[in-house]
Structure formats: structure tokens, C-alpha cells
C-alpha positions as CSV (number, residue, x, y, z in Angstrom):
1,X,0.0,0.0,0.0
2,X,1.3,3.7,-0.8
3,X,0.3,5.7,1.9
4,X,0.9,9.8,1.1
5,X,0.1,12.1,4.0
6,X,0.0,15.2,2.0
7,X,-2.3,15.8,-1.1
8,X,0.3,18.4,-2.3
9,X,2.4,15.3,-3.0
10,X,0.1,13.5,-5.8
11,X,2.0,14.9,-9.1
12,X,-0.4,13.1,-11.3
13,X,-3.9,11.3,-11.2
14,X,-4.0,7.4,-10.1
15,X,-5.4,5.7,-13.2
16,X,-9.0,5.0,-12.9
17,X,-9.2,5.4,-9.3
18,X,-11.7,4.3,-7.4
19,X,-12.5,5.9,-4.6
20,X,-13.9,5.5,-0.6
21,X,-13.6,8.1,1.5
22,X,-13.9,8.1,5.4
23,X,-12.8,8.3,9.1
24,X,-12.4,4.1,9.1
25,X,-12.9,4.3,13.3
26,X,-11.9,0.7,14.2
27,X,-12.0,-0.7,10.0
28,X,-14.9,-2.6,11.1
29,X,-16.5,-5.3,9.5
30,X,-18.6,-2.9,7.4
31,X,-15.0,-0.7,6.4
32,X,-13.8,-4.0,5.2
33,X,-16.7,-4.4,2.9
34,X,-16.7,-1.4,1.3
35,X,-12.8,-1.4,0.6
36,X,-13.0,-5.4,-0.8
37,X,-15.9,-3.5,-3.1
38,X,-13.2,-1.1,-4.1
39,X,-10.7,-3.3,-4.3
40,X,-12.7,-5.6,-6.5
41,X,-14.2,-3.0,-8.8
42,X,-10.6,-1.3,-9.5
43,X,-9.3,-4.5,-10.8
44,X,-12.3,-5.1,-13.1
45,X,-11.6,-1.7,-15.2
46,X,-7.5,-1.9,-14.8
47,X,-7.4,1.0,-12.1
48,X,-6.3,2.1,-8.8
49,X,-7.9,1.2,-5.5
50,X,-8.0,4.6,-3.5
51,X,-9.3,5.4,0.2
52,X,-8.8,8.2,2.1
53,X,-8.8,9.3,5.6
54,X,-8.4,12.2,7.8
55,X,-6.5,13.0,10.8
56,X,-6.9,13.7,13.6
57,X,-10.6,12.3,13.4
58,X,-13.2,15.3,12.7
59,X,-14.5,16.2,15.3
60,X,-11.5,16.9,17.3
61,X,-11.5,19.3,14.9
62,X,-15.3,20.7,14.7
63,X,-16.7,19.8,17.7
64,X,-16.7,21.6,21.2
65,X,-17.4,18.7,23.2
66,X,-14.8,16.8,21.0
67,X,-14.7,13.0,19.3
68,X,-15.5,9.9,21.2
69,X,-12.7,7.6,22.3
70,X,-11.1,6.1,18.9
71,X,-11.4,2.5,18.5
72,X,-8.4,2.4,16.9
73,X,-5.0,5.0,17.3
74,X,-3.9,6.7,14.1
75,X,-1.1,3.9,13.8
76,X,-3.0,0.7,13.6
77,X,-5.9,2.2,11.7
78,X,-3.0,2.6,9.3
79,X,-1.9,-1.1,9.7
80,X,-5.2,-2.6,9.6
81,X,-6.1,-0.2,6.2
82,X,-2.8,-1.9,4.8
83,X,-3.7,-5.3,5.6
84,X,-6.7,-5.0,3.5
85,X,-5.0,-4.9,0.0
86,X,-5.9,-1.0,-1.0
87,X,-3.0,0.3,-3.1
88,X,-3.4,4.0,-2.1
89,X,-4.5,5.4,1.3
90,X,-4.6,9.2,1.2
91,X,-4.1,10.5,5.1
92,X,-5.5,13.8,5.1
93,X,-4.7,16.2,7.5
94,X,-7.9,17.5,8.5
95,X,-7.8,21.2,9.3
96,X,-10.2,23.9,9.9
97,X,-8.9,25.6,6.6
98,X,-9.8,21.9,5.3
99,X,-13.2,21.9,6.3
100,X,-14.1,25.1,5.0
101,X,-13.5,23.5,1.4
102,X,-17.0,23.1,-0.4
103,X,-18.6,19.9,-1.5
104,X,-18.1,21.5,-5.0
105,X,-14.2,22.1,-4.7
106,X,-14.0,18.5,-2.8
107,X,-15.4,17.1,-5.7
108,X,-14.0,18.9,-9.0
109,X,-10.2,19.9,-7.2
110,X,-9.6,16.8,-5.3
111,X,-11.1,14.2,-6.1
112,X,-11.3,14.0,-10.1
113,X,-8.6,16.4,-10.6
114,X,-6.1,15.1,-7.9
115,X,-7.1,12.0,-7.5
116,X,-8.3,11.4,-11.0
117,X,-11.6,9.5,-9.6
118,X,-13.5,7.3,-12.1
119,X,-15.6,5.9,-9.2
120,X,-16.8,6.1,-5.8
121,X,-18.3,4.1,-3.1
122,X,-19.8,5.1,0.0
123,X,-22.2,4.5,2.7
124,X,-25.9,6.1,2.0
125,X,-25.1,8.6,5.1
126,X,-21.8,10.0,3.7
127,X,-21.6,13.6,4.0
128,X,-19.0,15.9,3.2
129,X,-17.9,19.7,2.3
130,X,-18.3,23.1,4.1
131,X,-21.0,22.2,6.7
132,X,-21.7,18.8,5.5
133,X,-23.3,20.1,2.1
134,X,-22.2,17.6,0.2
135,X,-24.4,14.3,0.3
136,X,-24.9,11.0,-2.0
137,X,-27.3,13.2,-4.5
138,X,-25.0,15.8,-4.4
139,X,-22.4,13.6,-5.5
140,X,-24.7,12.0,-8.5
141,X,-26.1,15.5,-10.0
142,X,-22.3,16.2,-9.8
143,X,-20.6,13.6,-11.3
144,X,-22.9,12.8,-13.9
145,X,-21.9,15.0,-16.3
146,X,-18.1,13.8,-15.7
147,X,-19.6,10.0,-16.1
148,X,-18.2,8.9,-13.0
149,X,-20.0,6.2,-10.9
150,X,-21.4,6.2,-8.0
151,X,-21.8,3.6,-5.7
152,X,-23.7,3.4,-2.6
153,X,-22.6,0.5,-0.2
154,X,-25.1,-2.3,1.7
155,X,-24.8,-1.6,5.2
156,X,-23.4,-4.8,7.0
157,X,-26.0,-6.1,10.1
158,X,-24.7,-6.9,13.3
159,X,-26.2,-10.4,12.8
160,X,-28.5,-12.2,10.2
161,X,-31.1,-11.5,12.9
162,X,-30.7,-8.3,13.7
163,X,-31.1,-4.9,11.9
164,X,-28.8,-3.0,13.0
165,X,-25.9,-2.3,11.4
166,X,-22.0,-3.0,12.4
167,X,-20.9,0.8,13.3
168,X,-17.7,2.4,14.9
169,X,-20.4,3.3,17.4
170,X,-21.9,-0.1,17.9
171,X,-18.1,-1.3,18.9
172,X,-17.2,1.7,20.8
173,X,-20.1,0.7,22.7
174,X,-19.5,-3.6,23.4
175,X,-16.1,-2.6,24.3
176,X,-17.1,0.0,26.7
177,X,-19.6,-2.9,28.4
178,X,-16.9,-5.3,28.9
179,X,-18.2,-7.4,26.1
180,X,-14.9,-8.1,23.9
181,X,-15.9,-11.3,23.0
182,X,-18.9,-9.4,20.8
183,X,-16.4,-6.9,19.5
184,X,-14.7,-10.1,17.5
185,X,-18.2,-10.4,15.5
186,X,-17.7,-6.9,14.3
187,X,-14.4,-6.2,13.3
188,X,-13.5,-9.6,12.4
189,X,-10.6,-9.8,15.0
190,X,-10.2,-9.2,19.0
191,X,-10.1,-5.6,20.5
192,X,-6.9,-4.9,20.7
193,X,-5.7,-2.1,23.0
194,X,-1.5,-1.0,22.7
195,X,1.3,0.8,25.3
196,X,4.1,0.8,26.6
197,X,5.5,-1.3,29.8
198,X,6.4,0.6,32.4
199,X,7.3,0.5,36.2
200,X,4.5,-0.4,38.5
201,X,4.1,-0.5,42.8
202,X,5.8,-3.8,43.1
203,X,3.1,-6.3,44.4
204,X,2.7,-8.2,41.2
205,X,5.2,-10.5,41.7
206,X,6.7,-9.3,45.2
207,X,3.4,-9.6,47.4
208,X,1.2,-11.7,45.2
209,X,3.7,-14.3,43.8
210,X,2.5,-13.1,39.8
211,X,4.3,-10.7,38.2
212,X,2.4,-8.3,36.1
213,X,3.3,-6.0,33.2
214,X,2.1,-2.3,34.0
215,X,1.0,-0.6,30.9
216,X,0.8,3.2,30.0
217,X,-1.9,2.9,27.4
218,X,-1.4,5.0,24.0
219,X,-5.4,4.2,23.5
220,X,-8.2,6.2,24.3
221,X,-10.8,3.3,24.4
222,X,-10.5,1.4,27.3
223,X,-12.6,-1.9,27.9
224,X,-14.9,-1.7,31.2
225,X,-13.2,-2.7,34.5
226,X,-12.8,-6.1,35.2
227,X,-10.4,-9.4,34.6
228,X,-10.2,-10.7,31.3
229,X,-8.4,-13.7,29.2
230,X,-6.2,-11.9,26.8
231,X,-3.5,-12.7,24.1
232,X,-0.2,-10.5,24.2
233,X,2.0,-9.6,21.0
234,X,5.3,-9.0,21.9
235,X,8.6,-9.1,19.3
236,X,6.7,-11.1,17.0
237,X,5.6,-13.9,19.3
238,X,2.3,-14.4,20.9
239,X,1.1,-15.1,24.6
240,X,-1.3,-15.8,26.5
241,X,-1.8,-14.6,29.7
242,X,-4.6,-12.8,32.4
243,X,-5.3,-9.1,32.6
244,X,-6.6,-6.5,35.3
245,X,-8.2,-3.2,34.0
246,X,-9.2,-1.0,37.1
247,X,-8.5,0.8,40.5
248,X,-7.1,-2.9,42.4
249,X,-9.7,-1.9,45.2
250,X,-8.0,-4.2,47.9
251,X,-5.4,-1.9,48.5
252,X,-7.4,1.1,48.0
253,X,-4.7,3.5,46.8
254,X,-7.2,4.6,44.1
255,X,-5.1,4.5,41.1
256,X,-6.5,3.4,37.8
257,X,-4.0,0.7,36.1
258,X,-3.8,-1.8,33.1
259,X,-1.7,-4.8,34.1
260,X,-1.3,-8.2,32.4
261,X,0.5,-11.3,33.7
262,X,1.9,-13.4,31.3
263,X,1.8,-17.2,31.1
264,X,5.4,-19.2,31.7
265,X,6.8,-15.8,30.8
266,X,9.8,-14.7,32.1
267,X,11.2,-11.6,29.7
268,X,12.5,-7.9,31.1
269,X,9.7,-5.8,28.8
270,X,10.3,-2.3,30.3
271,X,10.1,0.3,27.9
272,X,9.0,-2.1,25.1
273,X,5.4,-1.7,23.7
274,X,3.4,-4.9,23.7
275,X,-0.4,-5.4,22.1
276,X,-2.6,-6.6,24.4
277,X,-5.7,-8.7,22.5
278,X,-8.9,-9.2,25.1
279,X,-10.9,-12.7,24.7
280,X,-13.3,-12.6,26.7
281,X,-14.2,-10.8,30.4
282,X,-13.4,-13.5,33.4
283,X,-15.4,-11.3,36.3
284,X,-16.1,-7.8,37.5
285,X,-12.7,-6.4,39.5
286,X,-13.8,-6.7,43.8
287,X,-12.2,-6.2,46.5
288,X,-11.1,-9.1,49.1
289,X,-10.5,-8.9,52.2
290,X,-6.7,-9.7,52.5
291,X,-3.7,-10.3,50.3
292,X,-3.9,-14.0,50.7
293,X,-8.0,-14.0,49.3
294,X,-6.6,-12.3,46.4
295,X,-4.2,-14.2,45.4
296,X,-6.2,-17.2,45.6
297,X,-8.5,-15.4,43.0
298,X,-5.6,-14.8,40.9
299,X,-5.0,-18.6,40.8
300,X,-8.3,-19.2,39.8
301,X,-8.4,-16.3,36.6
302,X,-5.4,-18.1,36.0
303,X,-7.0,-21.5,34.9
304,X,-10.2,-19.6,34.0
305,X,-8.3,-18.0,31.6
306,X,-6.2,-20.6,30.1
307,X,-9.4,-22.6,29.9
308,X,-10.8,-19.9,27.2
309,X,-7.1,-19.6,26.0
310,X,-6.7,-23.0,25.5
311,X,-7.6,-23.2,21.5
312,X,-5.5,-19.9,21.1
């Protein structure tokens, strides 16, 4: 994939781009669909898959109250847009002077003459240009004339039973309930949060007998509290192990943590950033009554989680 963080550096039109444009929160299930459409329909008429993307998101950008937590940092959204075979991912960076450019101008000095767009697919609900003037008709009066195609998406449902459909909101809000194990359903792999290892108050390992890896999250969405069965990526090599998302009530120092023991691991990760992939939620984070009470309920996550783990 070429990715080109500037428009100012596309000398030339892509031949017979086709293009999907959006923020990609998470590349969700439904992202994925529309970029294999792209994908597919760029090979069929010899052209150039294109997607592009802003940054920051939005509504950092337009809103007061600001965006909701990202599902996915600006870095992995990059990785996981790679992994899905595009050959051109425009990173825009979005700007107040950037949003006062008009649907019009979007269209006519971006997007056929920059990009050199022959086609485009979007959701139904895609708006874009100064105040959001620019909409799917908008689009089709436009581009008529300039017999480009335009191609509005299927929404992808949650389920076969259900109506709704898979959403950067609908994920934001399983993984905000604790329910990771859903989240898989959506985006077609486990929530996956990312930071770096650093120094924690010495009672992992110490005063509890399991050593724990601290973690200073670079992620803004975090799942609920609670104990959960969760894969780490570390150097290339996977493992398994139990985490701890919370305030560790028992020794009622009040300080919200992210700590992860690993499994038969025995590696100095200080500094390093790891990927920490959530399962599924063991139980709601408590407090016991003694040191001794908790580590016996650490034993038990332990082969709770390996149980769920054990197919991994």
C-alpha cells in the first residue's frame, strides 16, 4: 500500500481510481466491505484502488465537546487499512482551513482532478464539504456529467437476525460494556488495546507471587473494569496470559492501572510496547478482604483463563 500524507504530493492522477472516502474508526467489519468492493471493482476496469482518511478524526477538529474515544489509534488504523489490500491510502490532515473547502471544490479539485476518480463508493449517510453540504445526491447530480460512478454501499447487520448495522459506534459501545468477546463479531478480530510497559508499585510479583506487566496505554478506548483472558504480541511472538483493567480496590490506593501477567513468561519488557488482545471478560474487578484472598482469585483467573485460552 502507498500511503501519502499530503495531497500536495500527488503529481499526477491514479489511473482510474476508485475511490472511498472516510474516518475508518476501528476498520470494522462494514469498512472491510466497502474497501473489498473497491478493491474488486478497480481490478475489473485496470485501475487504482483509493481510500482516504483524515486526521486527527473530525470532530477533534469541529466539535466543542470533542470526538469519542477512537477505536483504533492513528497507527493501527494505518496497519489494519494496509492489511486489507488497497493500493493508495490518502491521510488527510484535516484542518479547519480543510473543512471550510466546499462539496463542490472536494469534488471537481480533489477528487477528479487530484485524484483522477472514475468511481466512488460510499455508505448512504456520507456527507462531506463546508457544513456537511455535500451528500450521496449531491455527488450523483455532480458527477454525472463527468460519467463517474457512484456507488452506494449495503450496510453490513450486526447479525443475520438483527437490523442494525456493524458501526464504529456499535463497537465503541460492546467494548465499553466489557463485552470483547462481541467486538470479534464486528471487526472480524479481537479488540486490541497498545502501550508501553512501564514500572508499576511492586506487588505483582513481590506480594502476590504473579508478576504483572504495567502498561501506560497509548489508547483512548479502554474496555470496562474487570479481569479478562487476553493474548499479548510482543517481538513477533504471541502469549497468553490474564489481565486486570481498574483501580485494584483491595489496596485502596485509588489509582487506575492496566496490568497483564503473562503465562510461563519470564522476559525484562520495560520500555517495550506490547499489544494486548482481550478474549473474553473473566469477572467484575472486587475487593477481598486480604492479600492471601486475592491471590487465591488470581490462581483461579489463572485457569479460568487458560481454559478460554486453550484453543489460542
Amino acid at each position: 500500500m502507498e500511503l501519502i500524507t499530503n495531497l500536495n504530493d500527488i503529481t499526477m492522477p491514479f489511473n482510474n481510481a476508485v475511490v472511498t472516502i472516510g474516518n475508518f474508526d476501528g476498520v470494522h467489519k462494514g469498512h472491510q466491505a466497502i474497501l473489498h468492493q473497491v478493491i474488486e471493482l478497480a481490478e475489473s476496469i485496470d485501475g487504482t484502488s483509493v481510500a482516504i482518511t483524515f486526521e486527527p478524526h473530525p470532530l477533534k477538529v469541529l466539535s466543542d465537546s470533542g470526538a469519542p474515544p477512537l477505536i483504533t489509534m492513528y497507527e493501527q488504523k494505518i496497519e489494519l487499512l494496509g492489511q486489507t489490500g488497497i493500493d493508495v491510502l490518502v491521510s488527510t490532515p484535516f484542518t479547519q482551513s480543510f473543512a471550510a473547502i466546499t462539496a463542490h471544490s472536494f469534488i471537481e479539485d480533489i477528487l477528479i482532478n487530484k485524484i483522477g476518480m472514475k468511481a466512488i463508493i460510499i455508505g448512504k449517510d456520507y456527507k462531506f464539504g463546508k457544513n456537511r453540504q455535500g451528500n450521496v445526491d449531491f455527488l450523483r447530480q455532480y458527477t454525472g456529467t463527468h460519467g463517474i460512478e457512484v456507488i452506494v454501499a449495503n450496510w453490513i447487520p450486526v447479525s443475520h437476525q438483527l437490523t442494525d448495522r456493524i458501526s464504529s459506534t456499535r463497537v465503541r459501545e460492546i467494548v465499553m460494556e466489557g463485552r470483547v468477546e462481541e467486538a470479534w463479531h464486528l471487526l472480524g478480530r479481537f479488540y486490541q488495546i497498545r502501550g508501553e510497559v512501564v514500572t508499576g508499585r511492586k506487588r505483582g510479583g513481590p506480594m502476590l507471587g504473579f508478576p504483572t506487566a504495567n502498561i501506560k496505554l497509548i489508547d483512548e478506548l479502554c474496555p470496562k473494569m474487570g479481569v479478562y483472558a487476553v493474548t499479548v504480541e510482543w517481538e513477533k511472538t504471541k502469549y497468553k496470559g490474564v489481565a486486570n483493567i481498574g483501580y485494584a480496590p483491595t489496596f485502596d490506593d485509588h489509582l487506575f492501572t492496566v496490568e497483564v501477567h503473562l503465562f510461563d513468561f519470564n522476559e525484562d519488557i520495560y520500555g517495550e510496547t506490547i499489544r494486548v488482545n482481550f478474549i473474553k471478560r473473566i469477572r467484575d474487578e472486587k475487593r477481598f478482604a486480604d492479600i492471601n484472598e486475592l491471590s487465591e482469585q488470581i490462581s483461579r483467573d489463572i485457569e479460568n483463563a487458560k481454559t478460554i485460552l486453550a484453543d489460542l
